[in-house]
N, C-alpha and C positions, 0 to 999 in steps of 0.2 A: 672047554674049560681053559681059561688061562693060566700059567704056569709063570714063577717067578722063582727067584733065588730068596725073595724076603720081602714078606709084605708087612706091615708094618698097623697097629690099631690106633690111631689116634695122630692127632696132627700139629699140637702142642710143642713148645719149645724141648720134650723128650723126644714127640714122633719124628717131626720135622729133619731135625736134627742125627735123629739115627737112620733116617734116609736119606741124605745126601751122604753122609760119610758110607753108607753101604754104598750106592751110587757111585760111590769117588775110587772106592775099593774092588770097582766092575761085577759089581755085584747087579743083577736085573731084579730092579726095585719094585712094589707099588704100596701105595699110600690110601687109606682108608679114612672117612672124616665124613660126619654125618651131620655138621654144621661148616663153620669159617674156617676156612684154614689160618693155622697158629693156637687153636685149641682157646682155653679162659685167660689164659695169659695174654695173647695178643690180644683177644676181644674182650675180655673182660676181668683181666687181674694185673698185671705186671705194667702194663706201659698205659690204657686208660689210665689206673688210677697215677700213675706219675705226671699224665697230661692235667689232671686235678689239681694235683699237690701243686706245680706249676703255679696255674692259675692262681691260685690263693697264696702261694710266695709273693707274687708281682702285687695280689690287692692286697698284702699285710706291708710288703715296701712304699705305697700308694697313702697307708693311711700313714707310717712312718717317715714320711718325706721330712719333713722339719726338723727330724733327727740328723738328716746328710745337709742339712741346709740350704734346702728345696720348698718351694711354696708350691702347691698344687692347690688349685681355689674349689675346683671342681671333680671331682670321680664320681663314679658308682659301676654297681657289677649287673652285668647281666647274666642271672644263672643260667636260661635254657642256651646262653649262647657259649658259656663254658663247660657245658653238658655236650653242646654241639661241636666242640673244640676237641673234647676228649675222645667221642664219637669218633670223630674226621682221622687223629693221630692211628688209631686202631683201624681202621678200617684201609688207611696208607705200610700200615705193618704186613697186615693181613693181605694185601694187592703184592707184597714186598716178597713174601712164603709164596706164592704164588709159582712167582719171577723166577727164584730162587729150584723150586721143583722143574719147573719145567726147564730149566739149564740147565739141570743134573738129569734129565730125560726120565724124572721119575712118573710111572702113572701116576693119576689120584682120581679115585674111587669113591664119588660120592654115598651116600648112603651108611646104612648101620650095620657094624662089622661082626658077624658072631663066628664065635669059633666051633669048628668041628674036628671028629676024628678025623685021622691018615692024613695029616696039614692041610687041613682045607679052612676057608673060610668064607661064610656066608655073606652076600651082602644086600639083602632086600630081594631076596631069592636068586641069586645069581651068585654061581660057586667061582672061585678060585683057588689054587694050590700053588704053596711055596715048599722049600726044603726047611724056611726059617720063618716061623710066626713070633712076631713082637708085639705084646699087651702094652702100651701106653695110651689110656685112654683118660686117664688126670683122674681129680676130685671136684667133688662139687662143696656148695656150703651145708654143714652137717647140721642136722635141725634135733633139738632137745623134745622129749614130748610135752616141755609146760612153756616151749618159744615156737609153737610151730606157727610158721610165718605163710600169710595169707598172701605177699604179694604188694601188698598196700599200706595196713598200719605196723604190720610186722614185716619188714625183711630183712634181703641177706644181699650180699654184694654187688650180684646183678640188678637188683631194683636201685641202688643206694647209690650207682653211678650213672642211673639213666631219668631218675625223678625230675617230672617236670615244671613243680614247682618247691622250690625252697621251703622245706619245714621249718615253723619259727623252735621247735625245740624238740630235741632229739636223745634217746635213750640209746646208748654202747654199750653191748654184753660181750663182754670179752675183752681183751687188751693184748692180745696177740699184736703180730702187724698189720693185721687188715682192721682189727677195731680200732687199734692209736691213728693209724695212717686217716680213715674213716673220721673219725671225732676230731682229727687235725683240720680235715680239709673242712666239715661241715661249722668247726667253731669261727673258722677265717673267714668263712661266707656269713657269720653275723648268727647261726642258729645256737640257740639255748643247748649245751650239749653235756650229758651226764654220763659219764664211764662206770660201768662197775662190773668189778673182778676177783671172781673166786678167790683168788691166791690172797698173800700179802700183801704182794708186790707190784705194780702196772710192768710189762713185759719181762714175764717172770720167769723165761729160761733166759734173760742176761743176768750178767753179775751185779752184783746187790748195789752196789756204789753206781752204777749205772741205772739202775730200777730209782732209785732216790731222785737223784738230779731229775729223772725224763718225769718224775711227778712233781718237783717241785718247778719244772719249764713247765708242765700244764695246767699246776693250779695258777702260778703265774699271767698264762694266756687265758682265764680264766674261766676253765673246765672243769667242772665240778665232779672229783675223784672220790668214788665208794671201793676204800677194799676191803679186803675181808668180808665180802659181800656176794650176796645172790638172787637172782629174782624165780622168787617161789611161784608167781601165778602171774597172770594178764588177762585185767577186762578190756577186752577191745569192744564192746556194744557202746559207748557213747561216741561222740566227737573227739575224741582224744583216749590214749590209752592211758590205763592204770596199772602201774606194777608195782607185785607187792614185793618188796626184797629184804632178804634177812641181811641183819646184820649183827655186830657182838653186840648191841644196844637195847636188838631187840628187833620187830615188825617197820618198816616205812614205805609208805605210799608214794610213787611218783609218778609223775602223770607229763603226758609228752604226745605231741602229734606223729612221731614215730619212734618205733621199737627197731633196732639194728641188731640181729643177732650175729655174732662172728665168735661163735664158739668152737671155732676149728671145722675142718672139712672131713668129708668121706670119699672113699673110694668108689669110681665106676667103676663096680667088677660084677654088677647083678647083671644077668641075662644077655652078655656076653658067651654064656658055652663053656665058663670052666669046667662046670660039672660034667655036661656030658664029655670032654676029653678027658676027666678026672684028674683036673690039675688041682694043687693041694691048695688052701686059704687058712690064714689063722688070724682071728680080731681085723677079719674086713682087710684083709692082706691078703696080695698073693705070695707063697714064701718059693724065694728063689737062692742058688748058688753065689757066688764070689762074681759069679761073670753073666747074673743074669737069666740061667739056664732055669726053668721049673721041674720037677719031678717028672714031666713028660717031654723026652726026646723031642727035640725039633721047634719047643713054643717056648717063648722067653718072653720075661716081664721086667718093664722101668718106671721110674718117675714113681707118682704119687699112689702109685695100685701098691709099690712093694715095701715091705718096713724102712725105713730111714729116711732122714728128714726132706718136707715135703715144699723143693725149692724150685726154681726152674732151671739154674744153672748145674745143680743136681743130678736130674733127668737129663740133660742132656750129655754130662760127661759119664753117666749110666749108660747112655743109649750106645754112643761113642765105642763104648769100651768092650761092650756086647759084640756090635758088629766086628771090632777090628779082633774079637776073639773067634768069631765063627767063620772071616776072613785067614785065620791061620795067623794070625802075628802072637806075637810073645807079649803079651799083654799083662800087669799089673793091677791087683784089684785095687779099688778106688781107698784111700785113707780119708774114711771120715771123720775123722781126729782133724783135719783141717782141711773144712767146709763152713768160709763165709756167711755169718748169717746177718741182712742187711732189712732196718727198717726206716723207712721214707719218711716218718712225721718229721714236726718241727720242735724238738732237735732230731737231727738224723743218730741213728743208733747203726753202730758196724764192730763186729764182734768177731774173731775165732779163738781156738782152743781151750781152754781148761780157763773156769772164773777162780778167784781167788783162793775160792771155800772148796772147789771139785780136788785143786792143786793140792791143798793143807787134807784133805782126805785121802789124795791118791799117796801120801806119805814123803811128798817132795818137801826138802828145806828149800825156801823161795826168796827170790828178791823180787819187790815189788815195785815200781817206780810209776809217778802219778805229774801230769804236766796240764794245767789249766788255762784254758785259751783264754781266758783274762790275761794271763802273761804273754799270749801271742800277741806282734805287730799286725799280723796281718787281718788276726780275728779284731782288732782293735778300731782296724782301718775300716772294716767290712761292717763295723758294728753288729757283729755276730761271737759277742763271748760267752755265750752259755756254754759248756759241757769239760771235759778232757780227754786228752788219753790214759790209759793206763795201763801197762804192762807187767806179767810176771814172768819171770825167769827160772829155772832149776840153778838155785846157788852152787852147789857139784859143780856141772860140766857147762853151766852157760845156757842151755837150753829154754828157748822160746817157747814158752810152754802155751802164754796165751794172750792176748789183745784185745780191748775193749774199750770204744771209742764212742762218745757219741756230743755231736756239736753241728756245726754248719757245713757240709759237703763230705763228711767222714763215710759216707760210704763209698766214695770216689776213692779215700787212703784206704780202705783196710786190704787190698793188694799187696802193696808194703811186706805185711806181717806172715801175708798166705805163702808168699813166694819165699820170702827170709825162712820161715819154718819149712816149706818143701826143699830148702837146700840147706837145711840143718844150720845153719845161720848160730853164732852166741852173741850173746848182748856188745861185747866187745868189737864185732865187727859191723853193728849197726849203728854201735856210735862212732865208730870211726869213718862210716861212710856218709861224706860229706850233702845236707839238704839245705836245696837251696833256699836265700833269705831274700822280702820276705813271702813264707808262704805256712798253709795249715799244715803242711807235711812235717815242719820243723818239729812240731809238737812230739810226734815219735822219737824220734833224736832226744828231745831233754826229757820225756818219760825215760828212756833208757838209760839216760845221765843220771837220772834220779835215783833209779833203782842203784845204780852202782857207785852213789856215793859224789857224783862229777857233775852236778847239773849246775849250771851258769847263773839263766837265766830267771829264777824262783831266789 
């Protein structure tokens, strides 16, 4: 039996990631992964669908030429070759974890990883033991019982970036970031594409003023938006599907060559081996400690298997934090009070802390300041003025309480505001710290002018 100091389930930008840093820490690693290394993310969530969104930025700049004062006589897109584009980028990440493991002299363990008692772990009948087992084994796409998806007229993320022929029209359930990012990239490739979302709101854990704009940039690109809405049934037996969706109006029928379900994802934690180590779960969670630890000595769980929010940069400063705690350092548990949450359509949406309405309920007096890249030179220059920033502060002590961004390259800024609030930052010293002109970043600067009564250029 082979013997390690930590071997790790899953190979995702949570596993990956919490094995080199054990690695780095001289810790005797191995790695478990019973597909690609880099987990959905590398091969099928995070950088695929960025290699998409790509694509369809350059044909929406293509068909806007004559807006820069460009004559282009000629284009067209080839999908299965932007399908093969997105393919190729993933598949250089995943060759990249590779690289990356084997420099850090960590094993990897093919095959499917189950846990057993006295640290052991199974993997296609072949045991090994650590002193430290780590569950990161991701999420998959969570399927409803009136969307269960066939694969073909019904899917879920993995089919929606690998189809090999362009559907002329296309049903979104959901409005998270994988269904906006999704109905972004399939409306730019020319498909009929109809969103609809439970909530009120299109991506409706951002703040409201943010939710407004990114619906009126989609009905704009002309994406036909249902909310308040939900689809009660689906005939898929003809040539095309039928769904029926409630709405406050009443019954309507819509009918589409495919159905896109992105109603959120689930945890891989079935048939893994909790049970028989008797590690504890609650609503499809494993529930862990401050640092990671489960109720059983010795196995620890990150990323998407444990409550809180289901991101990739997340998991890895989870995984991070794990190791350098069971390496003996003096380790801090993570503030998820500020954790980036970044969505890739067109507009890009980049958000942390507390929205307007969390802040006026958490009992703070607030200052609020709001800066619209219509006012930007630089959004002007780029022909990219949809969106703003917006900021709230704690009127008291100054405190950055929260930021909400969403326009052309904003999830490139929302750093800015992660790191300003990790150093306790007040309004007053992010206006005084000079951004250069010109450029998108300015826009924080006169949001913050705003709030405090000092903005120039509005």
């Amino acid at each position: 039996m082979s013997k390690y100091d930590v071997i790790v389930l899953g190979s995702g930008p949570g596993g990956y990631v919490t094995a080199i840093r054990a690695s780095q820490l001289g810790l005797k690693t191995a790695i478990v992964e019973k597909e690609s290394l880099g987990g959905v993310c590398l091969n099928w969530g995070c950088i695929p669908t960025k290699a998409l969104l790509k694509s369809a930025q350059v044909f929406d700049y293509l068909k806007h030429a004559d807006s820069y004062g460009l004559s282009v006589k000629e284009f067209d897109k080839d999908f299965g070759k932007v399908i093969e584009r997105s393919r190729g980028v993933a598949d250089g990440m995943s060759k990249g974890v590779q690289f990356l493991l084997k420099k850090n002299k960590i094993d990897v363990i093919n095959g499917f990883g189950k846990l057993k008692a006295g640290k052991k772990v199974d993997v296609d009948g072949k045991e090994y033991s650590a002193d430290h087992i780590i569950v990161a084994t991701g999420a998959r796409s969570r399927e409803l019982p009136n969307l269960k998806q066939d694969g073909k007229k019904v899917i879920g993320y993995r089919e929606a970036m690998t189809l090999e022929k362009q559907p002329k029209s296309m049903i979104v359930v959901g409005s998270g970031a994988i269904g906006v990012e999704f109905a972004h990239f399939y409306n730019s490739m020319g498909t009929e594409v109809t969103i609809v979302e439970y909530l009120p709101n299109l991506v409706p854990l951002e703040d409201e003023e943010v939710s407004k704009q990114f619906e009126r940039s989609f009905k704009k690109a002309g994406i036909k938006v249902m909310t308040n809405s939900s689809v009660e049934k689906l005939d898929t037996s003809g040539k095309t599907v039928k769904a029926t969706v409630k709405t406050k109006k009443g019954e309507e029928t819509l009918e589409a060559e495919i159905v896109l379900s992105a109603v959120g994802i689930a945890s891989n934690i079935e048939n893994i081996g909790l049970e028989d180590v008797g590690i504890v779960t609650d609503k499809g969670k494993i529930l862990v400690n401050d640092f990671y630890q489960t109720n059983i000595p010795g196995y620890y769980a990150i990323g998407d298997v444990v409550p809180g929010p289901a991101l990739a940069h997340v998991a890895s400063a989870e995984g991070i934090t794990c190791v350098e705690k069971i390496a003996g350092h003096n380790v801090e548990p993570i503030d998820y009070g500020n954790i980036p949450g970044c969505t890739y359509a067109s507009p890009e949406i980049a958000s942390v802390g507390m929205t307007e309405k969390q802040a006026k309920e958490a009992g703070y007096e607030i200052k609020v300041g709001k800066f619209p890249f219509s006012a930007s030179g630089k959004a002007s220059a780029s022909g990219n003025k949809d969106g703003f920033v917006k900021v709230i502060f704690d009127a008291k002590y100054g405190e950055w309480l929260g930021c909400h961004m969403i326009g052309a390259g904003v999830t490139d800024m929302i750093a800015e505001a992660v790191l300003g609030r990790k150093l306790e930052t007040t309004g007053y010293e992010v206006l005084k710290a000079i951004h250069p002109h010109p450029t998108m970043s300015e826009a924080v600067m006169e949001a913050v002018a705003d709030a405090y009564g000092e903005v120039i250029h509005l």
